[in-house]
N, C-alpha and C positions, 0 to 999 in steps of 0.2 A: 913621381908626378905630384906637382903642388897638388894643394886639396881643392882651389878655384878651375884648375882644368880638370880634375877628377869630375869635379861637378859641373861642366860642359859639356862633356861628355856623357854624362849620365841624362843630363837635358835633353839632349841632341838623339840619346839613342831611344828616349820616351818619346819623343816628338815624331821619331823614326818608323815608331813600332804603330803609332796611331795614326800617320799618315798611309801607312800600309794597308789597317784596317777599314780606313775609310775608301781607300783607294778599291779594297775589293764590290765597292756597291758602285763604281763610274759605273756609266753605258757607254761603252766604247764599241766600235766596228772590231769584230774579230782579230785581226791581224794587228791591232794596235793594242789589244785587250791585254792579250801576250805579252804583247814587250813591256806594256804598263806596270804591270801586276811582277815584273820581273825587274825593272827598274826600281819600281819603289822599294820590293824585299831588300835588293841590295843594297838599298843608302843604309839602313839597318844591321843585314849580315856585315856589311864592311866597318861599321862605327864598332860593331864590337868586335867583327874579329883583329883590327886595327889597334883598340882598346888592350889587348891580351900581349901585346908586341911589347919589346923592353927596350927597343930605340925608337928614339924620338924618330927618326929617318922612317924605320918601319909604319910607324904606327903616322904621321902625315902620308905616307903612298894610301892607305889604306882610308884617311880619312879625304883624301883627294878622290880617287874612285867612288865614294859614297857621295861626295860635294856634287860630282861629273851625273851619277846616274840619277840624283834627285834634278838635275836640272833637266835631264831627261826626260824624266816623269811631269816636268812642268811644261816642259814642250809639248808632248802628247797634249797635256790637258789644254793648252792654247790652240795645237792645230782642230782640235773637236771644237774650240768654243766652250769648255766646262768652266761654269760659272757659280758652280756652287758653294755657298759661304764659308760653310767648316771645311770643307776640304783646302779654300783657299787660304783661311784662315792658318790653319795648320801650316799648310807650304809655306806662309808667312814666315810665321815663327820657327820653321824647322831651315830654312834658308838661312835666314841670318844666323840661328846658331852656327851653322855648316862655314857660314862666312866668316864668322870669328875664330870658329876653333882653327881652322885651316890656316888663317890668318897669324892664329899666336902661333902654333908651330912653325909657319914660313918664319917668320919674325924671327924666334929662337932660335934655327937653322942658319940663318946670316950671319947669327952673331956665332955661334959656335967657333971653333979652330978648325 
């Protein structure tokens, strides 16, 4: 792995790990609370257990499922209405990494044999 996706990834799984922690202070209705807090762990668990894989193939399924469950996590926050700044801020920056890195492996995937 080049050393600019090395450090995408390393972006992606910080931005990962802080959108979790802040994700643990939402107020959410119970039944959403769950799946919140289990959505966001994943963008995380998946970025790096993803990150550990030795093909490119593996390691996009893995960064695809993390892309899938933070968008998850972004739903939740939109069906409550959570409007609050760092969190959203975070989902920000943590989105679009998810959008590039996902993007440069689809990319490199097409081009392959």
């Amino acid at each position: 792995m080049q050393l600019s996706a090395f450090m995408k990834i390393f972006r992606s799984l910080e931005l990962a790990k802080e959108f979790y922690q802040l994700s643990r202070n939402v107020k959410l209705p119970p039944h959403l609370k769950d799946q919140f807090l289990r959505s966001s762990a994943s963008v995380a668990l998946n970025l790096s257990e993803g990150n550990a894989k030795q093909s490119e193939r593996e390691k996009y399924r893995f960064y695809e499922i993390a892309h899938g469950s933070f968008r998850e996590s972004v739903t939740i926050l939109d069906l409550e209405g959570v409007n609050e700044e760092k969190i959203r801020a975070t989902a920000d920056r943590l989105g679009a990494n998810l959008y590039k890195l996902t993007r440069a492996l689809s990319a490199k995937q097409e081009k392959a044999p």
